[in-house]
N, C-alpha and C positions, 0 to 999 in steps of 0.2 A: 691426466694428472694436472691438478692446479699450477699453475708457475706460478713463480713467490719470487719478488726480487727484496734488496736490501732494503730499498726505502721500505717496502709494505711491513716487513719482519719492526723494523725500526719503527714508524707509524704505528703501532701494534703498542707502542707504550702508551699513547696517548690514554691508554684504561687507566693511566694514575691518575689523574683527572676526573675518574669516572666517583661521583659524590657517593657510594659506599665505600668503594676504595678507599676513599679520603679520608672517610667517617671512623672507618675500621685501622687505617694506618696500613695498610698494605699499597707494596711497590712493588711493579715489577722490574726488573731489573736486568733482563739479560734476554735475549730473545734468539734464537739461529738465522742465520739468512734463509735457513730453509725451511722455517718457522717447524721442527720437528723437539725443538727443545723451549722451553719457558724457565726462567729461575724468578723465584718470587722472595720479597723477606716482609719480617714484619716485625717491628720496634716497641718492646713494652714501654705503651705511654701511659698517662693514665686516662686518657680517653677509649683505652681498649684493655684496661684493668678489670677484675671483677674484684668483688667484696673481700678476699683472700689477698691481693695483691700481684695478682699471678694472670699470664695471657686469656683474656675471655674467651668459653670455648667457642662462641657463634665466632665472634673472629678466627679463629682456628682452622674452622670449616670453610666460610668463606673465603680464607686465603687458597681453598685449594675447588673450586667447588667449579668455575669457567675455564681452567687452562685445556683442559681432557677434550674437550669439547670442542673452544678455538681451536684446537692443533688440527683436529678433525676435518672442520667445518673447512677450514681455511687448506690444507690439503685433497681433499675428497672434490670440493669445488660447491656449485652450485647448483648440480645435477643430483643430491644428496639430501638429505634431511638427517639435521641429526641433534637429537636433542640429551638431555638428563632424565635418566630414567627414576632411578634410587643414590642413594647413599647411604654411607653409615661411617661415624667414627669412632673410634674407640681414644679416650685419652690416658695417656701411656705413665707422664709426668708433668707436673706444672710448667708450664712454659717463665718462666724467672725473667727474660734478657729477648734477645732478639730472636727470633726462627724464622724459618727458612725449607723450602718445599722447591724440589726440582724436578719438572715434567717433563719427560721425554715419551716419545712415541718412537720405534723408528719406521723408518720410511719401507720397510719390511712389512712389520705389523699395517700400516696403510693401505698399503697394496694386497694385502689380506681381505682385510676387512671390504674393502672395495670390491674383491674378488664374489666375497661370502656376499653381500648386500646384491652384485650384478646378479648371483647365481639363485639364490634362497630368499630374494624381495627383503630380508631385512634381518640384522646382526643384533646381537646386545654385548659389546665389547664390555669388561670387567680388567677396571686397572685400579693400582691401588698405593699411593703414596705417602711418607712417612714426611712430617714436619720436621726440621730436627731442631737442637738446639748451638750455639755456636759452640760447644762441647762437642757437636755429635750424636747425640744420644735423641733418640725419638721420643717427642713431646706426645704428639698425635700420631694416629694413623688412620687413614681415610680412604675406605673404597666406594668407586663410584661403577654404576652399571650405567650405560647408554643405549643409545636404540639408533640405528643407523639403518636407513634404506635410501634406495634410491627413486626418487623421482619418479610417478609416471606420466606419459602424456595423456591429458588430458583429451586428445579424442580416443585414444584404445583403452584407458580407465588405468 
């Protein structure tokens, strides 16, 4: 199992810095110390308006498109591979105002996955989260499939 202390979970913001981030207006904002949860929002500006007035949907998707994967990567360790496979989103209602997307894995489903990847050389986890709006109400909805295996050595192939 990965150990995760508070600084890394916390260092783990520095993605708001990261220039799509920026570009797009998403922040993340909330991290675990056991890096198993991410909360992200993101603020209608109008650098991340569309023609309508309303949240644009690549930002939308973007805001949720790396965290599935960090929780992953950053859990499973470096013994892993683990990337994005597919997506897909469905958009529910206009995003008007700020929304907001909260990722959790738990550290159950981890040790799953870990389990299925040591046993069967490689998983395609299927998780799938809802944007919402500061109402509540689901703007987006976004499933993502990954591909997770584990490492081999390099002299047994």
């Amino acid at each position: 199992m990965a150990l995760l202390s508070k600084d890394r979970a916390s260092r783990f913001r520095l993605i708001n810095f990261y220039p799509p981030m920026i570009g797009a207006g998403i922040r993340v904002t909330k991290v675990s110390p056991d890096f198993t949860r991410i909360d992200v929002e993101m603020k209608l500006r109008w650098w991340n308006r569309n023609v309508v007035g309303t949240q644009f949907g690549g930002s939308l998707y973007m805001m949720c498109d790396p965290f599935f994967m960090a929780i992953l990567m950053t859990n499973l360790g470096v013994d892993y591979i683990v990337w994005d496979k597919a997506a897909r989103i469905e958009f529910v209602r206009p995003g008007r105002g700020r929304v907001t997307a909260h990722f959790h894995i738990p550290q159950a489903e981890i040790e799953r996955i870990r389990k299925v990847a040591d046993e069967s050389h490689k998983i395609e986890p299927e998780f799938e989260i809802d944007v919402l709006n500061d109402a509540g109400e689901v703007v987006a909805r976004v499933h993502k499939t990954l591909y997770v295996r584990r490492k081999r050595d390099r002299a047994t192939g």
